[in-house]
C-alpha positions as CSV (number, residue, x, y, z in Angstrom):
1,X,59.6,136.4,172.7
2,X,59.1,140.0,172.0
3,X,57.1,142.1,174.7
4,X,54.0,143.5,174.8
5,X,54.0,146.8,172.8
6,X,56.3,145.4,170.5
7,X,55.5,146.0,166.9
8,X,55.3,142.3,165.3
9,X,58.1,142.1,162.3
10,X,57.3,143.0,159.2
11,X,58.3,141.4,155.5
12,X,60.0,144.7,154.8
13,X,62.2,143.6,157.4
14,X,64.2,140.9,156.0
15,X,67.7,141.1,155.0
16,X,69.0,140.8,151.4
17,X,70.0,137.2,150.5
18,X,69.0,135.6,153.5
19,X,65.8,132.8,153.5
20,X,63.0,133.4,155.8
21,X,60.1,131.0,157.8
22,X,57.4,132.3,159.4
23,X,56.7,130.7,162.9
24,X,53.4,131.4,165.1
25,X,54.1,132.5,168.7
26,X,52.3,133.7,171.3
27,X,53.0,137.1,173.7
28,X,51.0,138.0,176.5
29,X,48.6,141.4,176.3
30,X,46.1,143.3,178.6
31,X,42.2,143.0,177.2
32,X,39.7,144.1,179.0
33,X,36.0,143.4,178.4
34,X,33.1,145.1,180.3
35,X,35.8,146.8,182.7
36,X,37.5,143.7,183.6
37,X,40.6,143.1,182.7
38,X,42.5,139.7,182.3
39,X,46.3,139.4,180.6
40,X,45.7,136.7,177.5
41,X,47.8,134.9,174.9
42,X,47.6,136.7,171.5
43,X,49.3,135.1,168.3
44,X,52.0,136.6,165.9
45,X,54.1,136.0,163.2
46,X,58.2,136.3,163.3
47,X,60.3,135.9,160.5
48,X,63.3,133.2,161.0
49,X,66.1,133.1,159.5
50,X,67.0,129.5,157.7
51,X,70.0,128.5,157.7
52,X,72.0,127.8,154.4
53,X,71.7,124.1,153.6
54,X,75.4,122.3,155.3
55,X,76.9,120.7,151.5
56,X,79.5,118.9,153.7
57,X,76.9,116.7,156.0
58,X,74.7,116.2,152.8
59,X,77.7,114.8,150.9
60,X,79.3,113.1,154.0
61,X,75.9,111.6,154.5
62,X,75.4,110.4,151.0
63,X,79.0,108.7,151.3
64,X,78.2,107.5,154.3
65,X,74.7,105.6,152.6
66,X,77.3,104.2,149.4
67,X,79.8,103.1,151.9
68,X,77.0,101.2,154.1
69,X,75.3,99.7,151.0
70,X,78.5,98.4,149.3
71,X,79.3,96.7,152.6
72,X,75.4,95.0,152.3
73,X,76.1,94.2,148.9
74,X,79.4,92.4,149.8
75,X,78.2,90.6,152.7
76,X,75.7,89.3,150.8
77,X,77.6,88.1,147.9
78,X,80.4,86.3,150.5
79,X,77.0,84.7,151.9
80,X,76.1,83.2,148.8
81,X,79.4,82.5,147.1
82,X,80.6,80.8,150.5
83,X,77.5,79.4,151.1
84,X,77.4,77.5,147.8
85,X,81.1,76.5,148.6
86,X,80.7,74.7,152.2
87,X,77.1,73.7,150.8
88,X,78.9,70.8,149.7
89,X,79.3,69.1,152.4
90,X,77.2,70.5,154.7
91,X,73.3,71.2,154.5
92,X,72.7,74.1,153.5
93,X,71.1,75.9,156.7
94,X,74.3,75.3,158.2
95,X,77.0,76.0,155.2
96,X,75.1,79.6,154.8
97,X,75.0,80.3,158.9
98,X,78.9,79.8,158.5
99,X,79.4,81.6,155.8
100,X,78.4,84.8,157.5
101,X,80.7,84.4,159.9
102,X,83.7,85.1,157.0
103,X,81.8,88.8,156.4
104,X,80.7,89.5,159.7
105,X,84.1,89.1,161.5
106,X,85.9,91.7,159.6
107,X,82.2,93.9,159.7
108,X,82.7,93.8,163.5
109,X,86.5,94.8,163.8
110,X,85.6,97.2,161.5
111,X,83.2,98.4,164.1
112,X,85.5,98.2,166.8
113,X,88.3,100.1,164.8
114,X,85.6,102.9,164.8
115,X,85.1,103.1,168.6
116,X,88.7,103.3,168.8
117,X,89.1,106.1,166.9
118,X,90.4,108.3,169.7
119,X,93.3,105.7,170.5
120,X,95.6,104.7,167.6
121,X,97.1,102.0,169.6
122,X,93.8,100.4,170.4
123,X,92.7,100.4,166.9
124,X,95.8,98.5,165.8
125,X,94.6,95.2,167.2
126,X,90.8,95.3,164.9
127,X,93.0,97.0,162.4
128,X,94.5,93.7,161.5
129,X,91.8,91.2,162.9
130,X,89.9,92.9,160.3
131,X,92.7,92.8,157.6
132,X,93.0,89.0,158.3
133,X,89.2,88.1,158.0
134,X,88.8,89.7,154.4
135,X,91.6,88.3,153.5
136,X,90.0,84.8,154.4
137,X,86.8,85.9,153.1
138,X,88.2,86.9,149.3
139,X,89.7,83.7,149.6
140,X,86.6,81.6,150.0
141,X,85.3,83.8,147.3
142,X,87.6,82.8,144.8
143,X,87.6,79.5,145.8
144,X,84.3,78.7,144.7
145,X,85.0,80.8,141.5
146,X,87.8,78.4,140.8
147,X,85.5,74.8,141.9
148,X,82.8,76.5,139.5
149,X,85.2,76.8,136.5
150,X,84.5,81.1,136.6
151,X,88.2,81.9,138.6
152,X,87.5,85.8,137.4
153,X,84.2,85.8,138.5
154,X,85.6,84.5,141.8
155,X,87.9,87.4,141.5
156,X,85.7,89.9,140.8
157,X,83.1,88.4,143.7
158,X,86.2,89.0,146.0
159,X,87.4,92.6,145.0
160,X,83.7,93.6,145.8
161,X,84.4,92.9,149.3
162,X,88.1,94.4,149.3
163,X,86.1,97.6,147.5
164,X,83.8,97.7,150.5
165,X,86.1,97.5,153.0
166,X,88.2,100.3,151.8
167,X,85.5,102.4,151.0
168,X,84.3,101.8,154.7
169,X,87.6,103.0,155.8
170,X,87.7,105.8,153.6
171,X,84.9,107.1,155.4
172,X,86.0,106.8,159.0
173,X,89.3,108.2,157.7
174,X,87.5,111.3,156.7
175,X,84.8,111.4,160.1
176,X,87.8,110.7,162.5
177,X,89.4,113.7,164.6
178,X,93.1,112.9,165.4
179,X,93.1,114.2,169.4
180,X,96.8,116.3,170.0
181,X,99.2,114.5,172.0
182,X,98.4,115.9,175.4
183,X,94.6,115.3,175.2
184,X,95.1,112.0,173.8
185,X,97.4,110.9,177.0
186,X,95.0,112.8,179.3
187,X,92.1,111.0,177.8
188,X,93.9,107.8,178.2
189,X,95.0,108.2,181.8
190,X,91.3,109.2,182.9
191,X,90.0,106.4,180.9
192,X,92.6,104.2,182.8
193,X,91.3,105.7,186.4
194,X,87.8,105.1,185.5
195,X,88.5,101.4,184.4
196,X,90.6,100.5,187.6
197,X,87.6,101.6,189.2
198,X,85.3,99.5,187.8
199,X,87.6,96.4,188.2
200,X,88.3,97.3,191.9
201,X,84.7,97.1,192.4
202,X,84.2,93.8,190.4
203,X,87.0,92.6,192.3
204,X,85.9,93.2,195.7
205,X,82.2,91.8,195.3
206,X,83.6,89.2,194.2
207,X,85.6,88.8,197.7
208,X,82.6,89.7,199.3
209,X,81.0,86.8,198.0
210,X,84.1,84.3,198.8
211,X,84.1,85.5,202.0
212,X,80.0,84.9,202.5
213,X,80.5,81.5,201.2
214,X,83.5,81.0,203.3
215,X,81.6,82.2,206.2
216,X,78.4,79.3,205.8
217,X,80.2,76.6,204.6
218,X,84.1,76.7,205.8
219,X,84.9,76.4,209.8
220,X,86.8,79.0,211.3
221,X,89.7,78.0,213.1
222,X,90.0,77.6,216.4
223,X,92.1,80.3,217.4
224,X,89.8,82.6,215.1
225,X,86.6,82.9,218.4
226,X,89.5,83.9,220.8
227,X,89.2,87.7,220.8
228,X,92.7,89.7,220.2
229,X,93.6,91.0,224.0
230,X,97.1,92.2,223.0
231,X,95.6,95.6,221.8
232,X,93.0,95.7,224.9
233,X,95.0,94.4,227.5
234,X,98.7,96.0,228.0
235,X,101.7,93.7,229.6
236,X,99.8,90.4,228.7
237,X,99.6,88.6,225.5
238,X,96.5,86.5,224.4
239,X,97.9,83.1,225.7
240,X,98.4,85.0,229.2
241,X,94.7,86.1,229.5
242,X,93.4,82.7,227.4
243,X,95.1,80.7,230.1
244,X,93.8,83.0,233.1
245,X,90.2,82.5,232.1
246,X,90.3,78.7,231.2
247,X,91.9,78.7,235.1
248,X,89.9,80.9,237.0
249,X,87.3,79.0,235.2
250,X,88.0,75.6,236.2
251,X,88.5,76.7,240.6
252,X,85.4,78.7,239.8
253,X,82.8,76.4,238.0
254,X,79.9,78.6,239.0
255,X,81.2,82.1,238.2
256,X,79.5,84.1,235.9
257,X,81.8,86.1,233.5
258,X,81.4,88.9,235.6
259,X,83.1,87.5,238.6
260,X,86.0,86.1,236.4
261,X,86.2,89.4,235.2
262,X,86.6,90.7,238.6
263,X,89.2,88.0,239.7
264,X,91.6,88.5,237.3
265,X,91.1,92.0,237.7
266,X,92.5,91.2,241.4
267,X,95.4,89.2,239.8
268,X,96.2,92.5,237.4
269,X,94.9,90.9,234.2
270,X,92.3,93.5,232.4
271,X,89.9,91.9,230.5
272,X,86.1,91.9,229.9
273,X,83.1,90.0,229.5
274,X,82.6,89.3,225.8
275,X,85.9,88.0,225.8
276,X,85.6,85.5,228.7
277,X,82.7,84.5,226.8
278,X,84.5,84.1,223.6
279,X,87.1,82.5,225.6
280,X,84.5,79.9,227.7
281,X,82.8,79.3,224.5
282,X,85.7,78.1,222.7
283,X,86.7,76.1,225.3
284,X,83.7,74.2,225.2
285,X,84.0,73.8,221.7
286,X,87.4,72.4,221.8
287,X,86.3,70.0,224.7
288,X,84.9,66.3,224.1
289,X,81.6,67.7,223.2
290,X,81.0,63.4,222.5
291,X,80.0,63.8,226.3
292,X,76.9,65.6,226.3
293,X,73.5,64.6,225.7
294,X,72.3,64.4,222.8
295,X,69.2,66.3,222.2
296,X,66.9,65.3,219.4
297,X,65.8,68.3,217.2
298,X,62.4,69.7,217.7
299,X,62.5,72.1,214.2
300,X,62.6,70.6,210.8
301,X,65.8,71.2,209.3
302,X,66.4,74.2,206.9
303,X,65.9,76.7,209.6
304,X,68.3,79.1,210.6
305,X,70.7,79.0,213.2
306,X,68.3,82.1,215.4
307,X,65.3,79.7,214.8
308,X,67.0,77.1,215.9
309,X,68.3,78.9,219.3
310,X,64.6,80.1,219.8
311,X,63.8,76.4,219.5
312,X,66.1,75.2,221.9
313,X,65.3,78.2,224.5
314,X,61.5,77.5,224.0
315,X,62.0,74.1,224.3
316,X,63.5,75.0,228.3
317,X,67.1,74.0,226.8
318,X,69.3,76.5,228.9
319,X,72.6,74.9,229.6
320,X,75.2,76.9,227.1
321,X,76.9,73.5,225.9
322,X,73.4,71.6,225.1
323,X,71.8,74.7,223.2
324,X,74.9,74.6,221.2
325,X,74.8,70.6,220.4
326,X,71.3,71.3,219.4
327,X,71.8,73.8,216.6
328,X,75.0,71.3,215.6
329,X,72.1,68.7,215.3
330,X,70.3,70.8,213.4
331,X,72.9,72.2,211.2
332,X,76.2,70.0,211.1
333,X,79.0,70.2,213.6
334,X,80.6,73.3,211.4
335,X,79.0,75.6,213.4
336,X,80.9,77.9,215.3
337,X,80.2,77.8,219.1
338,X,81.1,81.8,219.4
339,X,78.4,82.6,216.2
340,X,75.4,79.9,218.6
341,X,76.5,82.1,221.8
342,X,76.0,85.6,219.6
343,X,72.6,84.5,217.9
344,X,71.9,83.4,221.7
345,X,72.7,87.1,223.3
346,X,71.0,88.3,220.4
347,X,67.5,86.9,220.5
348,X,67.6,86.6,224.7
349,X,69.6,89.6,226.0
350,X,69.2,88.5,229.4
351,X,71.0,85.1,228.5
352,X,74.7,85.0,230.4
C-alpha cells in the first residue's frame, strides 16, 4: 500500500512487454472539513503486473482431462461388455454391479500407486494388483466379443482399457518427483516413527480396555488384596507380616488395626493400617463366608457397588463381613472384599 503523499502510478509507467491490471485500493489521507480534521480511506488505481500464462500446467492439465476421460470411457465400456457377459446368468442388476468390480479394482490400485509415489517399494505391491485386474478385465472383454461372434471387437473393446491404463500412467510418470536417496530413507524412517506411534497407542487402549473388562467381570486372585510389604517392610517378607496380622488378629478379636499395628510394632514387624486392612479383609474373604447371615437386599439390582455400601450402611448394617455379603447379594460373589472395604472408607471415612 503506498503512503500518503505518494503519487498514484501512472500508465506511462509500465514496462515494455509486460501485461498490466488495474486493481482499486484504498490509502489513508488527512481531510479536513470546517476545521476538523478526520484521516479517511481514499481510492486509487495501481497497475499489476500479470503474470505470463504457465504453457506447462495448461498442457499438463489438458493431459490430465484426456487421461481421466479415457479411463471413464473404459470403465464404462468393461461395464457394459461384462455386464452383457455375466447377464447371462445372472439378472441384470447384479451381472452389471459385478462388472464394475473388474474396472474399479485396477482404478483403485491405480490410485494407491499414486499415493505411493514417494516410495517405490510401496508402489510395487498396486503396481501389479493393478496389472493383474486389467489383465482380468480385457479378458472378460474379449470374452464376450468372442460369445457374440465380433472376437476383434472384443479386442478392440479390451485395448481401450489397456490404452487408458497406460495413458493414466503416463501421466503420473510425468507429475511424480523421484525423492534422492537420503530424503527418501529419511522420509521413510519418520514415516515409520510416526506409525509405531499410532499403533502403540491403538495398542494400549486396547489393553486399557482388557484390563477394565478384566477388572468387572474376572476375580482377582487371592494373593492379589495382600499389599506387597517386602518393599515397605525390611527383614520380613509378605508371608512373615501376612502371618503376624492373621495372629495378632485371632488373640486380639477386638483390636482395631491400629492396635495391631502397634503390637507388631512391639514384636519388630513394621507395618501399617491399610495393609492390616487389606490383610483382615482377605482373610475374611477366604473364610467360610457360608457362615454368616444372609441379608436380603434392600436396592434393586443394577446399582453400583457405592450404592450398594450406602444401602447397607443406611440400612444400620455395620459389621465388615455382613456389609460385604450384602453387596455379594447384590452383585455376585466376584466381588472383591478389598474393592467393598475401599468403596466403604470411601463413602464413610470414619468407617474402621
Amino acid at each position: 500500500m503506498n503512503t500518503p503523499g505518494q503519487p498514484d502510478p501512472a500508465p506511462g509507467h509500465r514496462l515494455p512487454g509486460v501485461r498490466y491490471r488495474t486493481e482499486t485500493r484504498q490509502r489513508l489521507v488527512p481531510h479536513t472539513v470546517n476545521g476538523d480534521t478526520e484521516i479517511i480511506e481514499k481510492d486509487y488505481d495501481v497497475l499489476i503486473p500479470v503474470p505470463p500464462k504457465d504453457w506447462d500446467r495448461i498442457v499438463m492439465t489438458a493431459v490430465t482431462a484426456v487421461a481421466a476421460g479415457l479411463l471413464a470411457i473404459a470403465i464404462v465400456w468393461s461395464v457394459a461388455s461384462i455386464g452383457d457377459l455375466l447377464a447371462r446368468a445372472v439378472v441384470d442388476p447384479i451381472a452389471y454391479l459385478a462388472a464394475s468390480a473388474f474396472a474399479l479394482v485396477w482404478v483403485s490400485c491405480m490410485a494407491l500407486e499414486w499415493l505411493a509415489r514417494y516410495n517405490a517399494d510401496r508402489a510395487k505391491g498396486p503396481r501389479t494388483a493393478g496389472t493383474v485386474a486389467l489383465v482380468l478385465d480385457m479378458a472378460a472383454v474379449a470374452a464376450h466379443g468372442r460369445l457374440e461372434d465380433s472376437l476383434y471387437v472384443g479386442l478392440a473393446g479390451a485395448a481401450v482399457s489397456a490404452v487408458a491404463k497406460y495413458m493414466w500412467s503416463t501421466v503420473m510418470k510425468a507429475q511424480a518427483r523421484p525423492l534422492p536417496e537420503l530424503t527418501r530413507r529419511w522420509l521413510a524412517k519418520r514415516e515409520a516413527d510416526i506409525t509405531a506411534r499410532l499403533a502403540l497407542g491403538a495398542q494400549l487402549r486396547n489393553l486399557a480396555r482388557v484390563e477394565g473388562q478384566a477388572a468387572v467381570y474376572a476375580p482377582p486372585a487371592i494373593t492379589a488384596a495382600v499389599p506387597d510389604t517386602e518393599a515397605d517392610t525390611p527383614g520380613h517378607d509378605a508371608r512373615t507380616v501376612v502371618s503376624a496380622v492373621l495372629a495378632a488378629s485371632a488373640t486380639m478379636p477386638d483390636a482395631t488395626p491400629k492396635d495391631i499395628v502397634a503390637q507388631l510394632a512391639d514384636a519388630g514387624i513394621a507395618t501399617d493400617e491399610d495393609t492390616v486392612r487389606d490383610i483382615l479383609d482377605t482373610d475374611t474373604d477366604t473364610t467360610d463366608s457360608r457362615s454368616q447371615p444372609r441379608v436380603r437386599a434392600i436396592a434393586p439390582a443394577g446399582q453400583s457397588i457405592a450404592d450398594s455400601v450406602r444401602t447397607a450402611l443406611a440400612s444400620g448394617i455395620t459389621d465388615r463381613a455382613a456389609v460385604l455379603s450384602y453387596v455379594r447379594g447384590i452383585h455376585g460373589q466376584h466381588v472383591p472384599a478389598d474393592t467393598v472395604a475401599r468403596t466403604r472408607r470411601r463413602v464413610e471415612p470414619d468407617a474402621s
